[in-house]
N, C-alpha and C positions, 0 to 999 in steps of 0.2 A: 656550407653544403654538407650533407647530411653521407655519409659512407662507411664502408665495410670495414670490418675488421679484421687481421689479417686473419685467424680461426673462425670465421663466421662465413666471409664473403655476404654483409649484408649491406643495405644502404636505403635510408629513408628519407631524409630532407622535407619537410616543411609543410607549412598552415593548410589544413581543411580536407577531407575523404569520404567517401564510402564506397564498396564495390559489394555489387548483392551476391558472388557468385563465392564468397567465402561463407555468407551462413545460410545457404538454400536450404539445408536443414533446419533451420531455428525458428520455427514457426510458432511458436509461443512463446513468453517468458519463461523463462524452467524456474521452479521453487527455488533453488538456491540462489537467484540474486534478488529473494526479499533483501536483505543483509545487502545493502549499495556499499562497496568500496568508497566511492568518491563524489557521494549526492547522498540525499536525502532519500527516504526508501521508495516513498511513492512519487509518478506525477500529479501534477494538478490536471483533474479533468477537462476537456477544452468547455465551454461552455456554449449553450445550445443557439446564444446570441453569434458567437464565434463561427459554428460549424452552419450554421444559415448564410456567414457572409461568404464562407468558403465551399458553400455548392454547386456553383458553378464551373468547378474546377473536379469536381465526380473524383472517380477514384485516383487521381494524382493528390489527395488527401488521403495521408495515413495516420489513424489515432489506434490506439493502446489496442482494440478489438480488432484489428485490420489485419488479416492473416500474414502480410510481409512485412509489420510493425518493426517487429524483435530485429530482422536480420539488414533492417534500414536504417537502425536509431545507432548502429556503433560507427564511430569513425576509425580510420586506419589501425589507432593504438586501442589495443582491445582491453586495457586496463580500465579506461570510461566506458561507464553503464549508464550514466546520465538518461531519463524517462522524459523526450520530449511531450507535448504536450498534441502537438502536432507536427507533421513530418511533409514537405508537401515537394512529390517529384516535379519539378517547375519545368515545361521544357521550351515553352515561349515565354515573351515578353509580358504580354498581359497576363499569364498565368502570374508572373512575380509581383507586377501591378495590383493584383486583386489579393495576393495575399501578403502584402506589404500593409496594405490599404488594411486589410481586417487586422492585422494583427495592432496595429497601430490603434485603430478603434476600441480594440479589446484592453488592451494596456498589457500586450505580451509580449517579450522580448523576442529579435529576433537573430538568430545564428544561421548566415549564409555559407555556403558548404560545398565547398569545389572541389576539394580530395580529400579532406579529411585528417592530416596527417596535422594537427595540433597538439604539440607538447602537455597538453594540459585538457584535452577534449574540450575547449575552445567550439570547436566549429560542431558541436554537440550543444553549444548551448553552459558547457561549463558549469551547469547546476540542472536541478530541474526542471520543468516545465517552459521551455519556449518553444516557439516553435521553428525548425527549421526547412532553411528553404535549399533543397537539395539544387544544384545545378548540373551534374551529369548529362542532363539532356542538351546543354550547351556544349556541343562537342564539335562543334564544326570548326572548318580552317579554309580560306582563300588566302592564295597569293596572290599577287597582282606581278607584272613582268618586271618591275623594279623592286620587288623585294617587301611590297608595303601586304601587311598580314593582318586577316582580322580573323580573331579565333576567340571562340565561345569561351567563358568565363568556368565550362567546366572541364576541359580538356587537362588530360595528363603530360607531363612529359615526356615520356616515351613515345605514345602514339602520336603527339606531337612533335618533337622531331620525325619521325618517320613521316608525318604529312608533308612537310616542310619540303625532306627531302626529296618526296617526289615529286614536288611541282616546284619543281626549278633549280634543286639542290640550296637551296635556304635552312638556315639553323639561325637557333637565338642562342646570346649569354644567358645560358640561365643553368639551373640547376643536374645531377647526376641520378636523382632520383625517378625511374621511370612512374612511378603511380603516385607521384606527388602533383596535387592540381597546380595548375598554374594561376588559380586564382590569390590565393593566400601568397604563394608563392612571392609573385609578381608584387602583392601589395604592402609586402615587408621588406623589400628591398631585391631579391634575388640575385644571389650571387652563383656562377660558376667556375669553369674552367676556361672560358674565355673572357673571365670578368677584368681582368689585368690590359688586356686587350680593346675591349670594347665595351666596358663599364659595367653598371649592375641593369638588371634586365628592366626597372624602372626608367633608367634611362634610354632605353629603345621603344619605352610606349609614345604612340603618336596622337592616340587620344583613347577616352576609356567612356565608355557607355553604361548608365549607370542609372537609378532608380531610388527616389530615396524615400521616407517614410509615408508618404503621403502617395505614394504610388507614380509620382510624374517621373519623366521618361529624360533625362539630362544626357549633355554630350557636356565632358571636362578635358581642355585640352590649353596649348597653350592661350589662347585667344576667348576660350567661355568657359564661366565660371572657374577663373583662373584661382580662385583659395580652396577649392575644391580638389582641384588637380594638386596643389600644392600636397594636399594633406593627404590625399589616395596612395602618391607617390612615395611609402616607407610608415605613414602609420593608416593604414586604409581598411588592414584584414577585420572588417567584422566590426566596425565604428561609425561608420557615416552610414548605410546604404548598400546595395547590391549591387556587384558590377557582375554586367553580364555578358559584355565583349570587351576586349581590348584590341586595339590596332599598334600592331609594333610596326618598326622600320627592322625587318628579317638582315639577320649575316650572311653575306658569301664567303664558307671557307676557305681556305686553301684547298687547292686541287691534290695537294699530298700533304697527310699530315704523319706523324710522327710519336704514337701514342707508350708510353712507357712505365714501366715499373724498377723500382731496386730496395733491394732490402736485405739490411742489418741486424743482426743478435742484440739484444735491449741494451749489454753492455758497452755497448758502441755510443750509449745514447748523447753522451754532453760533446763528442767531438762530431755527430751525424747532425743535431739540432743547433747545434755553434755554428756552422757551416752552413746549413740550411737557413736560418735566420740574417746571418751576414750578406747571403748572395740575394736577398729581397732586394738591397739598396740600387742593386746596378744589373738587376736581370733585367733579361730584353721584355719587352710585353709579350712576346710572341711565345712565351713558356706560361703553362697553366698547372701551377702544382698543389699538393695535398700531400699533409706528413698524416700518419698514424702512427702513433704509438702505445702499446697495448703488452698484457702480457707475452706476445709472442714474437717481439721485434718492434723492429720500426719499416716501414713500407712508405717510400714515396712514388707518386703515382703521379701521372699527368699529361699530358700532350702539348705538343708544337708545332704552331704553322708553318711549315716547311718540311725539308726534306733529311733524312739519317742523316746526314753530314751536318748539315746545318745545327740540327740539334745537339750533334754530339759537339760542335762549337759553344751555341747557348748552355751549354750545361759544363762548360766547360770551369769554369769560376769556381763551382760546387762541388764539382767532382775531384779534384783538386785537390782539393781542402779538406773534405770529408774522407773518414775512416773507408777502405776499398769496399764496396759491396758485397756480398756473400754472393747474391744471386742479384740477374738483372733479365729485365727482360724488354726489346725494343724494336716495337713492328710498325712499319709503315704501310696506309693504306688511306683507303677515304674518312673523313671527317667522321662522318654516321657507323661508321665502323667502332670507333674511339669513339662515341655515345654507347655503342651495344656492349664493349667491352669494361665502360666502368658502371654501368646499369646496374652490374651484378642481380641477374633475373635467373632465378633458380633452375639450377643443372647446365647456367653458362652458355648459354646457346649462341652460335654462331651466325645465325640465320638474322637478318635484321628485323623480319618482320614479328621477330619474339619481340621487341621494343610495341609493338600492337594491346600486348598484355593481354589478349584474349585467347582462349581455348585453353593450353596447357601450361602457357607461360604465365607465372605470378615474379613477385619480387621476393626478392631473397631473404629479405631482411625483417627481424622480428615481428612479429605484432606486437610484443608486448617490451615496454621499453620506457626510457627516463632519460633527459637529455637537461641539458645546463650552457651555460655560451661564457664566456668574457671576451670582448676586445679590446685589445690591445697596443696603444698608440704611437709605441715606439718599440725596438728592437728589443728582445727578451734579457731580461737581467740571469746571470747565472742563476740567483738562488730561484727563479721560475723554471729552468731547464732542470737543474735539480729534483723540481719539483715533479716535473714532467716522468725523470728517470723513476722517483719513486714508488707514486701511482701508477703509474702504466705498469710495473711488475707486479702487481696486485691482483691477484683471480679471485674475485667473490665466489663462497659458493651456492652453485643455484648457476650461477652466471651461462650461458652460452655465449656471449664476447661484452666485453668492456674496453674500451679504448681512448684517446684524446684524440681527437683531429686537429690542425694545426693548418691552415687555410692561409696562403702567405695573398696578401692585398695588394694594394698600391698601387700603381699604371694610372687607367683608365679612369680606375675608381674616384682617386684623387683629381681627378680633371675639373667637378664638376664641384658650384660653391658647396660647403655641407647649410646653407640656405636656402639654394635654390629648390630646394623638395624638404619632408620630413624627416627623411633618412640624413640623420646627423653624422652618422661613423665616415666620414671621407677621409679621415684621417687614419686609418685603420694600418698599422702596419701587420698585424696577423690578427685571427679571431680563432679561440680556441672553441671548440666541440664536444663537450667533455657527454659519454654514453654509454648506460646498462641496458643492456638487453638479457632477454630469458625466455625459453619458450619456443626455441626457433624451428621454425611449422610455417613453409608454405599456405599451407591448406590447416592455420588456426583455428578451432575454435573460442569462444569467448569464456568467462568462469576462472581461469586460472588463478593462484593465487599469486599475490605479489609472491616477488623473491627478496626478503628482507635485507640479505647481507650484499642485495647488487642497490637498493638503497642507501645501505649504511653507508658504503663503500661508496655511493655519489655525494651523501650529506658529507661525510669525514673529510673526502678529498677538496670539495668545492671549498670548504671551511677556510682551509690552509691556503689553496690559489687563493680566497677574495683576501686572506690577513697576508699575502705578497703583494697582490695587487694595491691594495691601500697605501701598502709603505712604499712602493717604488713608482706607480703610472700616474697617481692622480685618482679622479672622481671614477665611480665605477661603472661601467660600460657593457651591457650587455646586445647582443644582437636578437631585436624581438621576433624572428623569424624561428629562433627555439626558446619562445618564450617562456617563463618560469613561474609561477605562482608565488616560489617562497622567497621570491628575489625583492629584499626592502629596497624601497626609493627605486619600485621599477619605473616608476614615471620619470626620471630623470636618469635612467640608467640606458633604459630604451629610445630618450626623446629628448633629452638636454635643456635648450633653453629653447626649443619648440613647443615644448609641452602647451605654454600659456597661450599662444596662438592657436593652437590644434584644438584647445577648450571654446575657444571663441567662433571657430568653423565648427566645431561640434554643435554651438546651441543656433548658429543660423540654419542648416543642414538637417539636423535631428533635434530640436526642439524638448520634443517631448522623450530622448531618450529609451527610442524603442530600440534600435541598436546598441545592446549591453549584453556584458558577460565581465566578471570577476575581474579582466584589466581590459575591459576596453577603456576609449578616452571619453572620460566623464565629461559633465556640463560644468559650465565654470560655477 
């Protein structure tokens, strides 16, 4: 899960975006990104065969000359400039159907796009020229009186809890990022704050509706098209096909929960992280925590179903043990309260209904930004906490926050086989986060340059965790929900001894390979 830094208050988390109301100004290319950072300079033109199969769908087709082009083509992270080739606002079913179907004909690849928020501009297409198929207009949400939810494949976090909670007080495990889609989300595993509890958000899908190359119209669940469902469930972002609902089985929180913070001077660090690590083996499920550690301390954060008493028992083991907190802070309230509070949505807002993300409320956390993962399969060796203490005092300059996250696993997680879906990490006893940001602007524009030394500072540091990692955990593990480009042997880092099966639903599925991007899963 993707969050703030303790000098930032920012927080982004995971696969696929766009939101138009960041660049209502950018109504054209501007000269300066002849020069692509991270693509090739131009797109490729859609061709006239292309744009005939796709005019039945009028102006929900946007190409290079289409006045809201520019401020449609970037995802969440504004460092991808990627020139799709075609952009198509999808807001039914057969809109996706018809533009599956031509793309497929044409031999264009295609990047489906639920928020946007892909480490690598992924859900952009990750090079030039594809086309992508926007899902934002998938924004709906039913509850049913037992909890059973079907919500559009473009829907965000935020305004999703906030639906949830109004029709019945339902929430899902899932992630802290309010404008992160729940598509991408969902389809790489989705981990939160109640994940210890009630697993990763994969495991509450009850079935997923979904469209693959050829334009036909699939239901994968347990019972049809069972290898499908297999493969959706943790390697699904952007490889097989479009999904464009999921039906979960929704949470009932607790009627009180118990949402908290405490935080330590950096020097604190090997006795706060020694202690912190130790208390994963035997903490109750009912505790959902998150370390940061960062130039300015360490901050753990998190919630418990139950009541201040309660919690100050489950926290009891940790606190303990751990160096005294400097500062603390620990409010009890409703559930969705503790969503708006770790949302971190710019100027902090009280009101639940800023979890909407429309009108003044944005998210706090950078647009522009570089993220990295490891997990971690057993409790931390000294010389990694070590590691932790040294990097995290580290302020690149250029930076507006850099930090590690430190996500402690295990409960729920571990209930379910690491077979029985693609998401291999079952084993997970923490997953670090390791994140530069720069740039931090609500209301971004795009252009900026990189910030070289919050780069260096990610190449240098990550160097050292993988040459620990190597000598103490075993094989190397990363979590593909903050995917990486320069991560070697990501096919087995992301996918393990999945991989070779996940090739083989790839070529029944996708055949011809029109879903691709830079890692998606190849044809055998």
């Amino acid at each position: 899960m993707y969050t703030p830094s303790l000098s930032s208050a920012a927080s982004m988390l995971l696969l696929l975006s766009t939101s138009t109301s960041y660049f209502a100004q950018a109504a054209v290319i501007p000269s300066h990104f002849a020069e692509v950072q991270h693509g090739t300079t131009s797109a490729t033109s859609p061709t006239a065969t292309l744009l005939a199969c796709l005019k039945p769908l009028g102006s929900k087709v946007l190409t290079s000359s289409s006045p809201n082009y520019n401020q449609e083509r970037y995802g969440f992270d504004l460092r991808y400039n990627y020139l799709p080739q075609v952009i198509v606002m999808a807001t039914t079913v057969p809109d996706v159907q018809t533009a599956t179907k031509c793309a497929t004909d044409s031999g264009v690849a295609i990047a489906p796009r639920s928020g946007g928020h892909s480490f690598e501009g992924y859900s952009i297409g990750g090079e030039n020229g594809s086309m992508v198929i926007d899902l934002t207009g998938f924004n709906h949400v039913s509850v049913s009186a037992s909890g059973v939810a079907k919500v559009g494949a473009g829907m965000r976090l935020g305004p999703l809890y906030l639906e949830l909670f109004k029709q019945g007080g339902w929430t899902l495990n899932a992630g802290t990022c309010p404008s992160v889609g729940v598509g991408g989300h969902t389809l790489g595993g989705g981990f939160g704050l109640l994940g210890r509890k009630h697993g990763l958000l994969i495991d509450s899908i009850v079935e997923i509706q979904f469209i693959n190359a050829q334009g036909e119209l699939l239901i994968a669940d347990a019972n049809n098209n069972k290898d499908l469902f297999y493969a959706l469930r943790g390697a699904g972002g952007g490889s097989y096909g479009v999904v464009t609902q999921f039906t979960y089985q929704a949470v009932k929180p607790s009627s009180t929960v118990t949402s908290y913070t405490y935080d330590w001077d950096l020097k604190d660090y090997k006795g706060v992280l020694r202690a912190y690590v130790d208390f994963q083996v035997n903490a109750s499920r009912d505790v959902g925590v998150e370390m940061n550690v960062g130039p300015d301390g360490l901050e753990m954060y998190g919630l418990f179903e139950g009541t201040k008493a309660q919690q100050a028992e489950a926290m009891k083991g940790f606190l303990s043990k751990a160096p005294k907190p400097k500062r603390s802070d620990v409010r009890v309230g409703r559930h969705i309260d503790a969503q708006l509070r770790f949302s971190y949505i710019a100027g902090n807002p009280t009101n639940i209904e800023a979890l909407s993300l429309t009108g003044k409320y944005k998210p706090g956390d950078s647009r522009y930004t570089k993220g990295k993962s490891l997990v971690y399969p057993e409790p931390l060796k000294d010389s990694t906490i070590e590691l932790l203490g040294k990097w995290g005092a580290i302020t690149p300059k250029g930076s507006t926050a850099n930090y590690i996250i430190v996500d402690i696993w295990g409960g729920a997680v571990s209930d379910v086989s690491a077979d029985a879906t693609a998401f291999i990490h079952r084993n997970a006893h923490s997953v670090f986060e390791f994140v530069a940001e720069w740039n931090e602007d609500p209301n971004a524009k795009p252009g900026i340059p990189d910030c070289k030394d919050c780069l260096a500072w990610m190449k240098n540091m990550y160097a050292e965790f993988l040459d620990d990692f190597k000598a103490n955990y075993g094989p190397v593990r990363g979590y593909q929900n903050y995917i990486d480009k320069e991560l070697t042997n990501w096919e087995d880092a992301y996918y393990g001894d999945a991989f070779s099966r996940l090739k083989q639903i790839k070529k029944a599925v996708d055949p011809g390979n029109t879903f691709r991007f830079p890692q998606s899963i190849p044809l055998p």
